[in-house]
N, C-alpha and C positions, 0 to 999 in steps of 0.2 A: 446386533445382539447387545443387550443392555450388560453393564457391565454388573459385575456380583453385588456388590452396596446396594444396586436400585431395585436387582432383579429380589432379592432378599428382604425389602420393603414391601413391595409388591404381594407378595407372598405370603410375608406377615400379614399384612394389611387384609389382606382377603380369607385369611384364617381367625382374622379381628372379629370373629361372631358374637351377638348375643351369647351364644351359649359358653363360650368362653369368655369374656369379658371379667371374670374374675382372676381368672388366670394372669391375665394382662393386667390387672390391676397390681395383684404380687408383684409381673416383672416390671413395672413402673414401680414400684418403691423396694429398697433394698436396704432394710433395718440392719440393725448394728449388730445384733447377735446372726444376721448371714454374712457378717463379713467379719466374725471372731477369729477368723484365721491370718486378717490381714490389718485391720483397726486396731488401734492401741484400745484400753479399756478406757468407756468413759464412766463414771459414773452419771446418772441418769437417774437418782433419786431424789433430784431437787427441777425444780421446771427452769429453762435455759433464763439465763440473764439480759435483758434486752435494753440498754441502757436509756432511762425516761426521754433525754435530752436528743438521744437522735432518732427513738420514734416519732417526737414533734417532728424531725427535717425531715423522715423518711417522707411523710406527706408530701412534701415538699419536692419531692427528687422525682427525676425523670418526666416531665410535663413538659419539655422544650419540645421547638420543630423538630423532629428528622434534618439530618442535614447529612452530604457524603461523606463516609469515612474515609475516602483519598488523601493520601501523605500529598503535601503539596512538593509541586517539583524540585522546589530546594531545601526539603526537609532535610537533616538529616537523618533521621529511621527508614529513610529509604532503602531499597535492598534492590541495587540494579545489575541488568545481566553485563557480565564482564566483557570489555572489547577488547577483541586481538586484533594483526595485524600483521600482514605478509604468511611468512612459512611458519609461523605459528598457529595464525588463523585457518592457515589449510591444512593441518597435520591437525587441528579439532574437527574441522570439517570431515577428514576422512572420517574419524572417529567417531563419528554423528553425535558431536558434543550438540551441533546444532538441531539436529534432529527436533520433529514434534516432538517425541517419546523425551527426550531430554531433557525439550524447555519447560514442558507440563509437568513433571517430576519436580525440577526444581522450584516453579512456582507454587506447587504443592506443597514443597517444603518452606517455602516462606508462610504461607498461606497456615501451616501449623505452627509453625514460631509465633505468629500473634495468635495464635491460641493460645499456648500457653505461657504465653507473656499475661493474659491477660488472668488466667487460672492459677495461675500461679505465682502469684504478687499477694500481698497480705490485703491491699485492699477491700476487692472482693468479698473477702471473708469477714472485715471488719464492718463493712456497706451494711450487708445482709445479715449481722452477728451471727453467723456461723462458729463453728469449730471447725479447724482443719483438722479434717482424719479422710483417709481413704475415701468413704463413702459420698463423703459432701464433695472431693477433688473430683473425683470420675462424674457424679450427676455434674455439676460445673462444666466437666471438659464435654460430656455428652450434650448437654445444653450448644454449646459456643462449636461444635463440630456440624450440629443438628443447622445451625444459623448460618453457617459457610455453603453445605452441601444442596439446604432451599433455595440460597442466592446463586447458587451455580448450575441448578435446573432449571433457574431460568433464561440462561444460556442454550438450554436445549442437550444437543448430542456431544457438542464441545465440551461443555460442561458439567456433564455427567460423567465424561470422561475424564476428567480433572477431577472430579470427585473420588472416583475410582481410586487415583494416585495416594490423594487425600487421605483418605480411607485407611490405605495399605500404611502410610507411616503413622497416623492414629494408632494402629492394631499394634507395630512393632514399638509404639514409644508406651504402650498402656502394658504389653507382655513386660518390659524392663521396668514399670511402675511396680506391674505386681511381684516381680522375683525380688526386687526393694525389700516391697512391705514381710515379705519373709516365706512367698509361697513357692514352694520348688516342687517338691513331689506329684504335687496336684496340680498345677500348673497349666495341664492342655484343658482340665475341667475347669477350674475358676476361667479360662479362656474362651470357652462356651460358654458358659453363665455368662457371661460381662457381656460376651456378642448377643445374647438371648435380648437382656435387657437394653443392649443400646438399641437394638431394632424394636422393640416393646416401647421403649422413651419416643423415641422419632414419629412411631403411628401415632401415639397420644399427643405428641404436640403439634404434629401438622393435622391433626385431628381437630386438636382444641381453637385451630387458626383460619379455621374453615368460618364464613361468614353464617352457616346456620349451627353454629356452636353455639351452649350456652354462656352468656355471662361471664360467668367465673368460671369455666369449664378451663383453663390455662389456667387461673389463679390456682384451682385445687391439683391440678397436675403438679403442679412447680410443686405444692406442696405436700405431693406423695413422693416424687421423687427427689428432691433435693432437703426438705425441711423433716419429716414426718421419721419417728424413731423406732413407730410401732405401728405404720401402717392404716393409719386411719386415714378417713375421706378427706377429710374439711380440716383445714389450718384452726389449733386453738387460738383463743383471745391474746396472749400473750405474742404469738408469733403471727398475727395477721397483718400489722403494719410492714414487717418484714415482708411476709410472702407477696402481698397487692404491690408493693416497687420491686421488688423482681419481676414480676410476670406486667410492669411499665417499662421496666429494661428491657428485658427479650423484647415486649414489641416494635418498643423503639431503636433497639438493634438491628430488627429484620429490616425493618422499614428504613434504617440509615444505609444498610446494605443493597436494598432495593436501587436508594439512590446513585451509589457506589458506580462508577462506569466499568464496563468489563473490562479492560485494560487494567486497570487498579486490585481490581479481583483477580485476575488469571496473573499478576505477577506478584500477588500477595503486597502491596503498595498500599494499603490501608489501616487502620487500628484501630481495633474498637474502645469505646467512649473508654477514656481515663479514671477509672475511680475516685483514682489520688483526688484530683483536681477538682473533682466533683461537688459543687456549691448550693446544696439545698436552696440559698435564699435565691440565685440563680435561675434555679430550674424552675423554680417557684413563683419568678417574674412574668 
């Protein structure tokens, strides 16, 4: 039995009709007056600021090979399972510290810490000239969650169940995002809506990944769901440089994930591409 994240995909995906496709277009982009209960106010009367100098590098970014995200074995950001030893080692043993159920939990749980290691760093947001509010942090984390749980289907049934785990600590660290940003009463509803749209996000991009996709069909996704403030198709002039190197990111994320060995993956042992670090004239060699 497929666990609930995929059976849920599934489902959507097959309810992904022409006839509604509009629908779906709404739960791909989540404007700022649907999320007035939880976004600060921005103002929005002036078109976003996109600084001349690093549209020139945006060009520039994200053109390298793929290569594995695997921490190398004497990294330190490594995150290794603890060793016991004698009657300590067998009083966790009773306890099925070792257990599958255990080890997959906790690799789950790393396997989320670089997520939001990665979503939640200023760079990110600086890369892409974002604004950090709500809406841009969830599409972000829904992005970088969607790029874990692809590379872990391809693992098969292993990994699907890994995903599952995944899944369950995303849902309990996003319910304490939103009682954060200030939502309590409403609370199991914004917690449907958010699940509505992450599974709405995930058809559209494994959608857009599909080899008889169109073109830009991921370029304009990226930009309904993470850039767009009022729900339009197509990225404006001002924000296109921005959106075409995100949607060179995600690919080259998938595809560094791809390389990634399962080992590395199922104990969360990897990290995705640095921003900080990140060298336009570099990428651009």
């Amino acid at each position: 039995m497929l666990p609930r994240w995929s059976r849920a995909i599934s489902q959507f995906s097959r309810a992904y009709t022409k006839r509604n496709a509009e629908i779906g277009r709404r739960l791909c982009s989540f404007s700022c007056r649907d999320y007035s209960a939880v976004a600060p106010s921005v103002d929005h009367s002036t078109e976003k600021d996109y600084n001349s100098k690093l549209q020139v590098n945006l060009n520039k970014m994200f053109w390298s090979k793929p290569q594995s995200l695997a921490l190398a074995p004497d990294s330190p950001l490594r995150i290794e399972e603890p060793q016991y030893e004698g009657i300590q080692r067998l009083f966790l043993k009773l306890m099925l510290f070792y257990s599958k159920q255990s080890t997959s939990i906790r690799g789950a749980n790393v396997i989320y810490l670089r997520v939001i290691h990665q979503i939640d760093r200023p760079a990110i947001y600086d890369v892409f000239s974002l604004e950090k509010t709500f809406k841009t942090t969830f599409a972000l984390l829904v992005i970088h969650m969607w790029l874990c749980l692809r590379r872990l289907k391809q693992e098969g049934k292993e990994g699907v169940e890994l995903g599952q785990y995944l899944y369950e600590i995303y849902n309990h660290d996003l319910e304490l995002r939103v009682s954060k940003a200030g939502v309590n009463l409403l609370l199991t509803k914004w917690m449907k809506d958010l699940e509505k749209i992450f599974y709405g996000n995930i058809v559209a991009y494994d959608a857009a990944m599909l080899p008889e996709a169109e073109q830009d069909e991921l370029q304009n996704v990226i930009w309904r769901n993470v850039f767009s403030d009022d729900g339009t198709s197509l990225p404006n002039d001002a924000a296109l440089l921005p959106v075409q190197a995100m949607c060179r990111y995600v690919r080259r994320e998938s595809n560094c994930l791809s390389l990634t060995d399962k080992d590395a993956v199922f104990s969360g042992n990897f990290m995705f591409t640095l921003l900080e670090n990140t060298k336009a004239d570099k990428e651009g060699s």
